[in-house]
C-alpha positions as CSV (number, residue, x, y, z in Angstrom):
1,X,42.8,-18.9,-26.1
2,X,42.5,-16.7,-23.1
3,X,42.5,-13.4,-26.2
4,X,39.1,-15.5,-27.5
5,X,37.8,-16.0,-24.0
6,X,37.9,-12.0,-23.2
7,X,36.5,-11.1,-27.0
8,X,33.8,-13.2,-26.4
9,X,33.1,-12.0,-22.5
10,X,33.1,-8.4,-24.7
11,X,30.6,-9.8,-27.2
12,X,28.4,-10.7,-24.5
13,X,28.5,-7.9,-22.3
14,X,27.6,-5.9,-25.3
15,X,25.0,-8.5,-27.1
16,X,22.8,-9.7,-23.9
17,X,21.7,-6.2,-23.0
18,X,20.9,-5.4,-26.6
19,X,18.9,-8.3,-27.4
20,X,17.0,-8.4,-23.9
21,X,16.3,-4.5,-23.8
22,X,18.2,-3.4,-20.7
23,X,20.7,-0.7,-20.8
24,X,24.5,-1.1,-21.2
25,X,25.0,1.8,-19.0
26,X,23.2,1.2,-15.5
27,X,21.0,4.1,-14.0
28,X,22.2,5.6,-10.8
29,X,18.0,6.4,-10.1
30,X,16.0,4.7,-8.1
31,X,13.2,2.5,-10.0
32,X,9.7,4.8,-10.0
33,X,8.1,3.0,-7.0
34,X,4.4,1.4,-8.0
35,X,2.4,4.5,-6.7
36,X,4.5,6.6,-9.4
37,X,3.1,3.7,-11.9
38,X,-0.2,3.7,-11.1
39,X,-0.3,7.7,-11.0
40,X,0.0,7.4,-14.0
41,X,-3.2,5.1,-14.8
42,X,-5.3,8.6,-14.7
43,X,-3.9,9.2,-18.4
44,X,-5.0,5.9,-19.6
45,X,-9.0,6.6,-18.0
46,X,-8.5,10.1,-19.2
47,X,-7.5,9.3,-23.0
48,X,-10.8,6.5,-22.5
49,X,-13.1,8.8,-21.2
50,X,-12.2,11.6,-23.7
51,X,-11.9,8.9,-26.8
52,X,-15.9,8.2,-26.3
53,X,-17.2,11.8,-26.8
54,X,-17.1,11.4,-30.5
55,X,-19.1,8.7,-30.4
56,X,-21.3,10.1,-27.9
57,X,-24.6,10.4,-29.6
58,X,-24.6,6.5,-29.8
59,X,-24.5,5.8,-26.1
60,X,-27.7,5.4,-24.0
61,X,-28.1,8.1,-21.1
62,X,-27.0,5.5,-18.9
63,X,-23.7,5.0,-20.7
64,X,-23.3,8.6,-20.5
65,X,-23.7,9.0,-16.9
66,X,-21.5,6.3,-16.4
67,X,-18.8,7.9,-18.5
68,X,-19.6,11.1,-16.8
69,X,-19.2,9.7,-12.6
70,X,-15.7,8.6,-14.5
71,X,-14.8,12.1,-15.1
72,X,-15.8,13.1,-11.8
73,X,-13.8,10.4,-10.3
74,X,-10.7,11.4,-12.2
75,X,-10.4,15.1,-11.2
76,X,-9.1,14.7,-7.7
77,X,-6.1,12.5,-9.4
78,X,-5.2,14.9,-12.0
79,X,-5.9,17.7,-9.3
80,X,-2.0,16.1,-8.0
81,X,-0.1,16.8,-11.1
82,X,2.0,19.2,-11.7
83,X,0.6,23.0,-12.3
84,X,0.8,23.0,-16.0
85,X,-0.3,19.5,-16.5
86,X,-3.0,20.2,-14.1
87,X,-4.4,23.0,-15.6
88,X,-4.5,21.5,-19.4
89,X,-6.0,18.3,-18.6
90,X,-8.3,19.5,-16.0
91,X,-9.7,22.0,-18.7
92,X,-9.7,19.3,-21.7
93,X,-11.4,17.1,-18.8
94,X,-14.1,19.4,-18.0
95,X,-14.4,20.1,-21.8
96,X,-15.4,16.5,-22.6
97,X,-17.4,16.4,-19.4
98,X,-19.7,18.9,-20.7
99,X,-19.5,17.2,-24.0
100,X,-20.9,14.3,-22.3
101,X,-23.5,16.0,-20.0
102,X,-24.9,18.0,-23.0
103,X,-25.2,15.0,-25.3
104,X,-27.1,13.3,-22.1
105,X,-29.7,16.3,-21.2
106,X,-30.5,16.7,-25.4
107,X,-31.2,12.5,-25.5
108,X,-34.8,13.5,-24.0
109,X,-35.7,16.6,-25.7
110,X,-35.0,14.8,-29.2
111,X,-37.1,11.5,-28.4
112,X,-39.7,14.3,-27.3
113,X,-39.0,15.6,-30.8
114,X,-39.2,12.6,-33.2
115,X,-42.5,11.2,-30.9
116,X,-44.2,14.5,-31.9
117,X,-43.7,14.4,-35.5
């Protein structure tokens, strides 16, 4: 009986962590406090922001400034990454930036150009 007892306290020990997702071996780290979690919201409002600029041309100008101040309000937080991370996403940033501010400044110069036809 006490043979059955300790198979099935193995079973367990080995079973509970599988089915609820948590590690059989237990992580000497720290857990990444909240202000490493939400450093990491910038990738989320980055991949957002840069998801848009394909469908740019359907946006009002308003939409696009709005998407625009969101760009601007992102740099300082990817500005704290790491050097290579900084330096990709701050250029792939800027890149749909001016994606967005050219799409914005060519709305009025093509309602000028259908109104004149």
């Amino acid at each position: 009986m006490r043979e059955k007892a300790r198979s099935l306290a193995i079973v367990l020990a080995i079973a509970l962590p599988v089915l609820f997702g948590t590690p059989l071996i237990v992580n000497s780290e720290p857990a990444a406090p909240a202000a490493d979690v939400a450093q990491e919201d910038w990738k989320t409002e980055f991949e957002d922001i840069c998801s848009k600029t394909q469908d740019s041309m359907a946006f009002t100008t308003d939409e696009l400034k709005s998407l625009v101040d969101r760009c601007d309000a992102l740099k300082p937080r990817i500005e704290k990454l790491d050097e290579s991370q900084k330096k990709v996403y701050l250029k792939r940033l800027q890149m749909c930036r001016d994606l967005l501010v050219f799409v914005m400044q060519s709305k009025p110069e093509k309602a000028k150009d259908t109104s004149s036809e």
